[in-house]
C-alpha positions as CSV (number, residue, x, y, z in Angstrom):
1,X,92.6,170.2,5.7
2,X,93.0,172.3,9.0
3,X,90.2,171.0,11.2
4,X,89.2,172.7,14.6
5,X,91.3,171.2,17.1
6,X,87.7,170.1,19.1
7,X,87.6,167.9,16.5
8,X,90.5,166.4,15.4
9,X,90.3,163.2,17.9
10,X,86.9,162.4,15.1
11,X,88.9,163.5,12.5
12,X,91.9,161.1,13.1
13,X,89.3,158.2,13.5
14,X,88.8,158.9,10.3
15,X,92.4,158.4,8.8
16,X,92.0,154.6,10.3
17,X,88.6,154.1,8.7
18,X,90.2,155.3,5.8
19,X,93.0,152.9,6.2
20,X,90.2,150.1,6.7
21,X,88.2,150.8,3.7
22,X,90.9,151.0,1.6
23,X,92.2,147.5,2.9
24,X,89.0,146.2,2.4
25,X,88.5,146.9,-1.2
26,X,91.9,145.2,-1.7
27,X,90.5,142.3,-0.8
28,X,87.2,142.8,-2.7
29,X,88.9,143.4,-5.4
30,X,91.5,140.0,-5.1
31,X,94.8,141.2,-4.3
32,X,94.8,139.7,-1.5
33,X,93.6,136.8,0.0
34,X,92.0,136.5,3.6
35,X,89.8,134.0,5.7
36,X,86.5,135.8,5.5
37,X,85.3,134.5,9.2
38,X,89.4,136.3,10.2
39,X,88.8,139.1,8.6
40,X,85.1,139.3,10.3
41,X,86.6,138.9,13.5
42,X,89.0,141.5,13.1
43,X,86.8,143.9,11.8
44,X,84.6,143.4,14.4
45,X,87.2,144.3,17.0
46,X,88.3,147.6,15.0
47,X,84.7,148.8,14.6
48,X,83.6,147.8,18.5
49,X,87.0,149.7,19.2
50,X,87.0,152.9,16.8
51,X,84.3,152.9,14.6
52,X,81.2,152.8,17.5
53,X,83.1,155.1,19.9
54,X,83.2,157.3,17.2
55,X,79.8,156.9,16.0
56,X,78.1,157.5,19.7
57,X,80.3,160.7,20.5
58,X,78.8,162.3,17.3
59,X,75.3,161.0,18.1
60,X,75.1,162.3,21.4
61,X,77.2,165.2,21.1
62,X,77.3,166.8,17.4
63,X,74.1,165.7,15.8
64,X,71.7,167.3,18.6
65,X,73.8,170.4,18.3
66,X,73.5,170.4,14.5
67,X,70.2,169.4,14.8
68,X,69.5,172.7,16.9
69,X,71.1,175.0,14.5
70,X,68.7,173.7,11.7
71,X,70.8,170.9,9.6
72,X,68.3,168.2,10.8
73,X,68.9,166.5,7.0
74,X,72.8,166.2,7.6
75,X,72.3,164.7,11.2
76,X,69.4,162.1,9.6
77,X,72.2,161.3,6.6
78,X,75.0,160.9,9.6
79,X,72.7,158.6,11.7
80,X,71.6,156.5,8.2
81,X,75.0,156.1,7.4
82,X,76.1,154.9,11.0
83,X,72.9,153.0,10.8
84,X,73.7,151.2,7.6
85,X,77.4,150.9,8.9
86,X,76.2,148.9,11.7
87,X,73.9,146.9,9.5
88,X,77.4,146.3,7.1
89,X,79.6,144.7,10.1
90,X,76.7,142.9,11.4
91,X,75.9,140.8,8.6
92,X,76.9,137.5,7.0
93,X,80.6,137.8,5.1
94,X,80.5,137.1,1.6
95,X,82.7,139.0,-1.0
96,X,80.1,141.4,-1.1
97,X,80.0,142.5,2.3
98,X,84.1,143.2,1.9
99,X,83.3,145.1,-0.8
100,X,80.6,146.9,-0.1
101,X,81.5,147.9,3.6
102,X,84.6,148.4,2.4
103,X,83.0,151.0,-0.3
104,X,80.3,152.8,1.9
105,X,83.0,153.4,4.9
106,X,84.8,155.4,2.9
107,X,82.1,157.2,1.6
108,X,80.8,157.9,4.9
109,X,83.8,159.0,6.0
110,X,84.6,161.8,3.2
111,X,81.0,162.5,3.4
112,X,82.0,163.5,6.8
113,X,85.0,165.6,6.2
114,X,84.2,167.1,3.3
115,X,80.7,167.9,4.4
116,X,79.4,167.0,8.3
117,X,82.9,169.1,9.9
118,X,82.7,171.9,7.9
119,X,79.1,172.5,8.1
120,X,79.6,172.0,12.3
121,X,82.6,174.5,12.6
122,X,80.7,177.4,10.6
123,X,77.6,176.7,12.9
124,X,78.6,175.1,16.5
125,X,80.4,177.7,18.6
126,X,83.3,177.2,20.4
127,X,82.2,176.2,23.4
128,X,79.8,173.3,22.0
129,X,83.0,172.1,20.1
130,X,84.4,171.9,23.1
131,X,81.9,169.8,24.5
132,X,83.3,167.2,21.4
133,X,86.4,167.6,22.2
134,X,85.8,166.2,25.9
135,X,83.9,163.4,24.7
136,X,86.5,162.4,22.6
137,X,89.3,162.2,24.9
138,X,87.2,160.9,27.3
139,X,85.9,157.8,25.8
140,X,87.5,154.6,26.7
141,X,88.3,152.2,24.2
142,X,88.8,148.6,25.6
143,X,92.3,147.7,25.7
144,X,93.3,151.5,26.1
């Protein structure tokens, strides 16, 4: 899917939660086998340096805009779902947790494509993208 280039930086962050998820039902589902306190770790890392970035540019920058264009139940579903997220990493591992971060990441994250993006590039005008874009290329990720 052709995405506005304002916001393709979000959009590629979304290929490596993708790419998260999908290793993380793996291991819910067996295939694999991992140290759950590793694999906490390491997620960790990944969502302190993709996932949160990526959640704060869209809170600060693409909710309120959404949010003044009238789609105040996709920015409250957007902030739940980083919310809940959050919640996922944050928590005690168990099988569980791999599976169902693992499950609700990638629903998020289609949710987002599929639904959020579109809705934002048929009501944000150019020049609020834009103000995405910067944030994007902006943000510092440690380790960058």
């Amino acid at each position: 899917m052709k995405r506005h280039p304002s916001l393709q930086k979000l959009s590629d962050d979304h290929h490596r939660a993708l790419v998260l998820a999908r290793r993380l039902r793996r291991l819910a589902a067996g295939t694999e086998t991992v140290d759950l306190t590793v694999l906490s770790r390491e997620v960790q890392q990944e969502f302190d340096t993709d996932l949160e970035p990526h959640f704060r540019i869209e809170e600060r920058c693409l909710l309120p805009a959404l949010r003044a264009k009238g789609a105040d139940e996709l920015a409250r579903r957007t902030t739940s779902d980083h919310t809940r997220l959050r919640e996922l990493v944050r928590s005690p591992w168990t099988g569980d947790t791999v599976a169902n971060l693992g499950a609700f990441l990638e629903t998020h994250v289609r949710f987002e494509e599929r639904t959020l993006f579109p809705k934002a590039e048929a009501l944000l005008s150019d020049a609020e993208l834009a103000s995405l874009r910067e944030a994007s290329e902006n943000r510092r990720r440690p380790g960058a």
